[in-house]
MITORPA-288082 format. One record per residue: residue number from 1; residue in one letter; chain; x, y, z of N, C-alpha, C in turn. Coordinates in Angstrom, 3 decimals. Layout:
# MITORPA-288082
[NUM; 'a'; 'A'; [X; Y; Z]; [X; Y; Z]; [X; Y; Z]]
...
# end
This chain:
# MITORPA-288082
[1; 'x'; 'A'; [103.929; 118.076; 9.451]; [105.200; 117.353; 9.414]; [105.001; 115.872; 9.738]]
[2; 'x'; 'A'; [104.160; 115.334; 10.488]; [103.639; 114.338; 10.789]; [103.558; 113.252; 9.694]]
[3; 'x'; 'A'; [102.087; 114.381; 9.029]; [101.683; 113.529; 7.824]; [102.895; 113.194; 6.576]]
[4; 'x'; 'A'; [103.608; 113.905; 6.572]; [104.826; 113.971; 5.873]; [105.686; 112.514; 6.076]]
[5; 'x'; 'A'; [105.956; 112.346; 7.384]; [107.097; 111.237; 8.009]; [106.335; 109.906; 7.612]]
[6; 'x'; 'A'; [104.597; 109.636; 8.132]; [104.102; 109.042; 7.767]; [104.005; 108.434; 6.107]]
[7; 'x'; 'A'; [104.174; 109.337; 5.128]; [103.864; 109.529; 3.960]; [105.390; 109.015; 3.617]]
[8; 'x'; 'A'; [106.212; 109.492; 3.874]; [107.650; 108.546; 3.683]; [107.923; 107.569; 4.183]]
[9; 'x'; 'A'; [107.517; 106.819; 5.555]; [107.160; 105.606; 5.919]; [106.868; 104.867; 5.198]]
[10; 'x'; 'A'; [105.451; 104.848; 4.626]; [104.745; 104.080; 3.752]; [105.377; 103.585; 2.321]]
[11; 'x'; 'A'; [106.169; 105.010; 1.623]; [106.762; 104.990; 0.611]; [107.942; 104.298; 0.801]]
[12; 'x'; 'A'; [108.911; 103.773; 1.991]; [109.716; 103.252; 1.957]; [109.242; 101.741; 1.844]]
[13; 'x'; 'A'; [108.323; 101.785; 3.208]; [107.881; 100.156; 3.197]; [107.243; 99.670; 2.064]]
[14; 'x'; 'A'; [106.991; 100.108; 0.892]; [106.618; 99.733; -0.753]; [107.574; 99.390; -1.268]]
[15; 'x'; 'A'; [108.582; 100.275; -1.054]; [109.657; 100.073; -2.424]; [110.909; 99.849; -1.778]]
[16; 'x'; 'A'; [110.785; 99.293; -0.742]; [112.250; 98.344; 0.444]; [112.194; 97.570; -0.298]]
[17; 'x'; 'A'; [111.391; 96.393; -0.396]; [111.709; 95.030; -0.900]; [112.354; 95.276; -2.124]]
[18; 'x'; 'A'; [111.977; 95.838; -3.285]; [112.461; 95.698; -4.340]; [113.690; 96.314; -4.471]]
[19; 'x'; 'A'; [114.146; 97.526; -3.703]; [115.262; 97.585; -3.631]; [116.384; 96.905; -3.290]]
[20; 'x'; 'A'; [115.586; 96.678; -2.096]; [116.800; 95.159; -1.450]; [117.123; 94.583; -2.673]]
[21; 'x'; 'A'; [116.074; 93.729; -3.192]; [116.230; 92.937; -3.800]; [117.794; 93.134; -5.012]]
[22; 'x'; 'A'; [117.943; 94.350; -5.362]; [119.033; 94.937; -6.407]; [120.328; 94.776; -5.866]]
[23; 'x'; 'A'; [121.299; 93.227; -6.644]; [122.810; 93.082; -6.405]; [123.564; 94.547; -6.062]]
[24; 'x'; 'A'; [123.925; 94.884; -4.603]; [124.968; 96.272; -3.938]; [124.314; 96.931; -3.307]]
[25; 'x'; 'A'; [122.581; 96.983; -2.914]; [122.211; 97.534; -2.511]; [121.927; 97.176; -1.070]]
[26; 'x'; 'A'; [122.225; 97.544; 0.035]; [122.595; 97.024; 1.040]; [121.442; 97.410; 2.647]]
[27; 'x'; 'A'; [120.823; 98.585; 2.543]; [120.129; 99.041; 3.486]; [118.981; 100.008; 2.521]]
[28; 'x'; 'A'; [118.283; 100.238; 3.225]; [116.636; 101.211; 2.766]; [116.515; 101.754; 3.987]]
[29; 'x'; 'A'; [116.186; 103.625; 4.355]; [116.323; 103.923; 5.322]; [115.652; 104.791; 5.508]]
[30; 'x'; 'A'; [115.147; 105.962; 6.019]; [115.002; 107.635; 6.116]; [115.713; 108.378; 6.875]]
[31; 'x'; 'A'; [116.401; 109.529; 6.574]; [117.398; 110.161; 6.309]; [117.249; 111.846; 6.125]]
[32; 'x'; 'A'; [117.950; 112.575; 6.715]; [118.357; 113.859; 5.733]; [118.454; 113.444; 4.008]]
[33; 'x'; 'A'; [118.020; 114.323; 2.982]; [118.616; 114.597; 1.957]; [120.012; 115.383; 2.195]]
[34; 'x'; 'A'; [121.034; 115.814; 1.026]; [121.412; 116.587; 1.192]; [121.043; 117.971; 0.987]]
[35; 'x'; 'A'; [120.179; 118.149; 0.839]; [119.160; 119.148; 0.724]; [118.891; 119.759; 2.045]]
[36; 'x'; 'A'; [118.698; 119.098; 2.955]; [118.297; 118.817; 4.303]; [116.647; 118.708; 4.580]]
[37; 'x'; 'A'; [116.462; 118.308; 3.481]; [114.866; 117.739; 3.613]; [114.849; 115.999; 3.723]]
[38; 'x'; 'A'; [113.666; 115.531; 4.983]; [113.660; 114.544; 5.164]; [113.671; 113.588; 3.463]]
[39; 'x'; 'A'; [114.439; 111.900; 3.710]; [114.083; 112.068; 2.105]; [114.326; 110.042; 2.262]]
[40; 'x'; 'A'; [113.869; 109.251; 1.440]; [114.525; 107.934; 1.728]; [115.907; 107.550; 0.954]]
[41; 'x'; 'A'; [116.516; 107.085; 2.049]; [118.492; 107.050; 1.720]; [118.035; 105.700; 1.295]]
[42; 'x'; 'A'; [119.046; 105.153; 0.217]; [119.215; 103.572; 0.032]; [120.533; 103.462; -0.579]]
[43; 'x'; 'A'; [121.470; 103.235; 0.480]; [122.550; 102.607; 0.640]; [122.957; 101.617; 0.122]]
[44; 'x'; 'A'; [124.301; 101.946; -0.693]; [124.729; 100.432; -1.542]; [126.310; 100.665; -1.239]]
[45; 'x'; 'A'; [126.915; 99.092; -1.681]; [128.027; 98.859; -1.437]; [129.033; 99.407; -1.842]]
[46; 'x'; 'A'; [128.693; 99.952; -3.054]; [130.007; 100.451; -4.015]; [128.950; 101.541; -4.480]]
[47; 'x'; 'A'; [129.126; 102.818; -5.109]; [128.861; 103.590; -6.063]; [128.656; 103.328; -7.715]]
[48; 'x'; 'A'; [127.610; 102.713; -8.152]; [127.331; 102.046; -9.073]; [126.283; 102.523; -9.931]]
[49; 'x'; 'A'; [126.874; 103.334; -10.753]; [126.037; 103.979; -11.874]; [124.590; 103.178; -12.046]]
[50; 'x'; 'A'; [124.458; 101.671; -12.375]; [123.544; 100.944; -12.873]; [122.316; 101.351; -11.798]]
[51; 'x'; 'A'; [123.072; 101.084; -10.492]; [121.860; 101.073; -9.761]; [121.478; 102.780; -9.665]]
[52; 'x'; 'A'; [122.192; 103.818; -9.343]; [121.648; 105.063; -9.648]; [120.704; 105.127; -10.962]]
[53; 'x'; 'A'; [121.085; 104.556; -12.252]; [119.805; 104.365; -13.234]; [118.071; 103.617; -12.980]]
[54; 'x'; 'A'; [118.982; 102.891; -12.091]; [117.199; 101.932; -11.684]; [117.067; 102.498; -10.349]]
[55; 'x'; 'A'; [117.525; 103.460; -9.636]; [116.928; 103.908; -8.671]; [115.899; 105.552; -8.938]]
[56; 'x'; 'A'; [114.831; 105.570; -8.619]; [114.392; 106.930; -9.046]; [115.289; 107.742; -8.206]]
[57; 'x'; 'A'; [115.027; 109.469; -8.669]; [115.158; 110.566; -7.574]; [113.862; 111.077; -6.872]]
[58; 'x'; 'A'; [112.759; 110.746; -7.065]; [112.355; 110.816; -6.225]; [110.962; 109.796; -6.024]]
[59; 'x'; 'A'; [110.147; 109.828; -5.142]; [109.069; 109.100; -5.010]; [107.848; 109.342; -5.045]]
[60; 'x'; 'A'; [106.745; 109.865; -5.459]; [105.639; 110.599; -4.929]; [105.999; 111.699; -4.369]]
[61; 'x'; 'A'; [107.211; 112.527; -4.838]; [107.248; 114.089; -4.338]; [108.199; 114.123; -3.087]]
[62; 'x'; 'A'; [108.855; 112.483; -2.885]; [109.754; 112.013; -2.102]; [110.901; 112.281; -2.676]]
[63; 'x'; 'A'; [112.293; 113.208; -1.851]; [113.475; 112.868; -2.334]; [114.168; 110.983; -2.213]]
[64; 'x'; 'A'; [114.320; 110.815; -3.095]; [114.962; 109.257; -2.676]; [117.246; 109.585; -3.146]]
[65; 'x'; 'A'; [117.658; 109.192; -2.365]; [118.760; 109.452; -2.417]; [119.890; 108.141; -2.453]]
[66; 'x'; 'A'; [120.768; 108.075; -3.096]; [121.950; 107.134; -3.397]; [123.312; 106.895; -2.964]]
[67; 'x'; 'A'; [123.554; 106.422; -1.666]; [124.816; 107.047; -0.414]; [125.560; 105.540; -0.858]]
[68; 'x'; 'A'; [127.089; 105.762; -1.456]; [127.418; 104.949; -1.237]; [128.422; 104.654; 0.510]]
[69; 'x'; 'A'; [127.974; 103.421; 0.950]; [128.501; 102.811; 2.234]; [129.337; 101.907; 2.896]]
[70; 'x'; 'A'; [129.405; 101.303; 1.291]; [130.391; 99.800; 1.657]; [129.486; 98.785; 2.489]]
[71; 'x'; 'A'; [129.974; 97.746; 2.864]; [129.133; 96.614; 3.021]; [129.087; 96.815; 4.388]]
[72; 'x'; 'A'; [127.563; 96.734; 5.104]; [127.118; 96.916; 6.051]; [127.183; 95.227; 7.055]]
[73; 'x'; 'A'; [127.652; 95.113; 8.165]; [127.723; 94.626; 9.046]; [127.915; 94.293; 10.228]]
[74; 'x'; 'A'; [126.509; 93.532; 10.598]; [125.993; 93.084; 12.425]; [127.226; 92.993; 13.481]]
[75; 'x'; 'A'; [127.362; 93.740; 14.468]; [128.896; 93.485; 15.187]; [128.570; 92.821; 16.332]]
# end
């Protein structure tokens, strides 16, 4: 399970930046799936088909998942 968390670690810290980088997409995280397998969440502002198209489902055998959240902010 270790090597697992590690192995999604890594896979997030690759493909954070470029997600960020995508207009609504707001946070990069790890998470439950709804599956309830560990999985990386990436949170966007609105529910936006486009970015569900440029987001994979999964990563290297990684669930990657699409939560919409509304705009996240520092209090």
């Amino acid at each position: 399970m270790a090597n697992d968390m590690e192995k999604i670690r890594q896979l997030k810290r690759a493909y954070e930046h470029a997600w960020m980088a995508m207009d609504g997409v707001v946070a990069v995280g790890i998470g439950l799936a709804s599956s309830g397998s560990a999985a990386i969440i990436v949170s966007v502002s609105r529910n936006l088909q486009t970015l569900r198209d440029q987001i994979p489902r999964t990563v290297e055998g990684v669930p990657v998942e699409v939560v919409e959240t509304g705009e996240i902010k520092a209090l």
